[in-house]
Every structure is written in C-alpha cells, then in structure tokens.
C-alpha positions as CSV (number, residue, x, y, z in Angstrom):
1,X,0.0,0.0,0.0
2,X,1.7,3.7,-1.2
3,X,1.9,6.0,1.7
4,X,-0.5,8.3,0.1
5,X,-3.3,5.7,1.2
6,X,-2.0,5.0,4.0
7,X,-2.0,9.0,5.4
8,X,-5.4,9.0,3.8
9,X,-7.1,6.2,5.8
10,X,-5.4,7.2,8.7
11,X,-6.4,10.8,8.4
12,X,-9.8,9.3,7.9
13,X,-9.6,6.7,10.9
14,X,-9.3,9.6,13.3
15,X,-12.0,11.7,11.9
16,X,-14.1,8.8,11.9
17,X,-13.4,8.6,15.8
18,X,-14.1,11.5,16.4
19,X,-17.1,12.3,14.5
20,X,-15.7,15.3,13.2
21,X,-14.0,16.7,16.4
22,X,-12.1,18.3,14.0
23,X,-15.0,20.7,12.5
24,X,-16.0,21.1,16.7
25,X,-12.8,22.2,17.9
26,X,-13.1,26.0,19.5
27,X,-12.0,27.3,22.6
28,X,-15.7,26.0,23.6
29,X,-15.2,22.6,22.8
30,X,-11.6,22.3,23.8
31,X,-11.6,19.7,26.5
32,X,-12.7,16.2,26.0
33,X,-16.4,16.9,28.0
34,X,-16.9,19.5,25.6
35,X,-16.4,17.9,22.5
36,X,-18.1,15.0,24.1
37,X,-21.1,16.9,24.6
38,X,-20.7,18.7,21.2
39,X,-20.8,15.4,19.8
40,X,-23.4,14.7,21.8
41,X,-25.6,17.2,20.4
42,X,-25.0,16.2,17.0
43,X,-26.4,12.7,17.4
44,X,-28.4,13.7,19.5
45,X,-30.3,15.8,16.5
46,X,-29.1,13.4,13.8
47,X,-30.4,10.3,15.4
48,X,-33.3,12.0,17.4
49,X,-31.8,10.1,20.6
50,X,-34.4,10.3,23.3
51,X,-34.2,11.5,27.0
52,X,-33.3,8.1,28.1
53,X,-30.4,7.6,25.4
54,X,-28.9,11.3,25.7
55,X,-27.1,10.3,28.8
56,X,-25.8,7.0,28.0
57,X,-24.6,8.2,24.5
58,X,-22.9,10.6,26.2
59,X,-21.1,8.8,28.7
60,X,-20.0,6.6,25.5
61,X,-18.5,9.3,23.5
62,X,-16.6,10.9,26.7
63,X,-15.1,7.3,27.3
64,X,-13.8,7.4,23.8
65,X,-12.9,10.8,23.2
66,X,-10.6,10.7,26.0
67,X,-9.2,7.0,25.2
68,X,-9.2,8.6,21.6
69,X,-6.9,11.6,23.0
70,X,-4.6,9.1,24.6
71,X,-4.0,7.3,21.5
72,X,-3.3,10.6,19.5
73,X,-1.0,11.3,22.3
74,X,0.6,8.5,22.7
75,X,4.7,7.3,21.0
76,X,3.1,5.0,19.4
77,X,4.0,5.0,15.2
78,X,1.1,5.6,12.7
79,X,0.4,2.5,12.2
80,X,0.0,1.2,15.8
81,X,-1.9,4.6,16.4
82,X,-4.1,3.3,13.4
83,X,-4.8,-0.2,14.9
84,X,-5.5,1.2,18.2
85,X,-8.1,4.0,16.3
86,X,-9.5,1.4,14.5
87,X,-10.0,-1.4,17.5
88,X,-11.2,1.7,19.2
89,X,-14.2,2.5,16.7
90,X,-15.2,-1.0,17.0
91,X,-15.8,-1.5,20.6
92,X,-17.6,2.0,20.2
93,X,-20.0,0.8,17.5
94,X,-20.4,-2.3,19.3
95,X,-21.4,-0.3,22.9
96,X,-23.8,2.3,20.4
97,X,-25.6,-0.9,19.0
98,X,-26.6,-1.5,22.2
99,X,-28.1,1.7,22.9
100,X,-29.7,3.2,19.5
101,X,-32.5,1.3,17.7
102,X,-31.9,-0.4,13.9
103,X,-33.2,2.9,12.6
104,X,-31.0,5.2,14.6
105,X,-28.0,3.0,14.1
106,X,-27.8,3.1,10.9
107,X,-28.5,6.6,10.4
108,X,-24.9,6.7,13.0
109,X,-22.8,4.5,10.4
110,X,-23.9,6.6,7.6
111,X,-22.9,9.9,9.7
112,X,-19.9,8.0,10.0
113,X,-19.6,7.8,5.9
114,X,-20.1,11.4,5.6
115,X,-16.9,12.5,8.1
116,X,-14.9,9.8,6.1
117,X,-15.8,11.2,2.5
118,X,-15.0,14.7,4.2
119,X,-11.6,13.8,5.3
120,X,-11.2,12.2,1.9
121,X,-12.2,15.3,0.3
122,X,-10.2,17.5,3.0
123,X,-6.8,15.3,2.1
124,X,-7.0,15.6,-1.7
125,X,-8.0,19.8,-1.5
126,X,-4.5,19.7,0.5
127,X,-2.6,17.1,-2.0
128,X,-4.0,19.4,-4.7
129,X,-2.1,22.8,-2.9
C-alpha cells in the first residue's frame, strides 16, 4: 500500500473517531467533555436520541474521546496509532448498537460515511495545494 493511502485512511480513521472533532474544535469545545457533549448534540439531533439515550450516548463518547486523546498522544508509530483507532471505533459501534435502535443506528454509520468522505475530500483539496 503507497503512503499516500496509508496518510489517507489514517487521516480518515481519526475523523471517523471522532465524528468530526475536527469541525467542533473551538476554545468551547476544547476539553474532552466538551467535545463529548458537542458530539453529543449532533447525534443527539441526527439520530433523534431520546431522553433516556442522551445520557448514555454521552457517557460513550466521553469514554472514547478521551481514550481517543490518549492514542493521539501517545509514541506510538502511525500505524500502531491506526490499529488502536480502529479497535477503538469497534468496541464503540459495538457499545452504540446497544443503545440506538436499527433505525437510529444506521442513520450513526452513515454519519460515519459522511466525516470519512469529508476527510477524503479534505486530504485531496490539501494534495492538490
């Protein structure tokens, strides 16, 4: 694999994670609560999450925005960072399906499609500078 896809589905492992973190990140959402919660908001409308699910999807994204943080943080090379993003999503998805009906969930993996064909987009506008 060239190293041009493999900064690409890097680039777009971590927005995917993050649900477009990027796009939230102000002073305002500069700590991981706050860009849990801004994340929050956006599923919140996306999905139509109801009072019952607001809390536990919350809790959800603060426990991987922070173990998300760590990673990004962390010695770690690309590619380890890019396992550990990856097994990250997963056990993510897998604690969302838990929570968010068949409906809802699906309407989460294709928000998920849209950040990844934004970063996709976002790293070819920079390859083309």
């Amino acid at each position: 694999m060239n190293q041009k896809k493999i900064r690409l589905r890097l680039a777009a492992a971590f927005l995917i994670l993050t649900l477009g973190a990027k796009a939230q990140r102000t002073d305002s959402t500069s700590t991981p609560e706050a860009r849990a919660t801004a994340l929050t908001e956006k599923m919140k409308t996306q999905l139509a999450l109801t009072d019952d699910q607001v809390p536990q999807v919350q809790a959800i994204n603060l426990k991987y925005v922070e173990k998300n943080q760590e990673i990004l943080a962390g010695t770690e090379g690309r590619f380890a960072k890019f396992r550990a993003f990856k097994s990250s999503q997963k056990a993510k998805d897998k604690e969302l399906k838990a929570i968010l009906d068949k409906d809802q969930y699906k309407k989460y993996e294709a928000m998920k499609e849209q950040m990844k064909n934004q970063v996709r987009q976002q790293y070819q506008n920079k390859g083309a500078s």
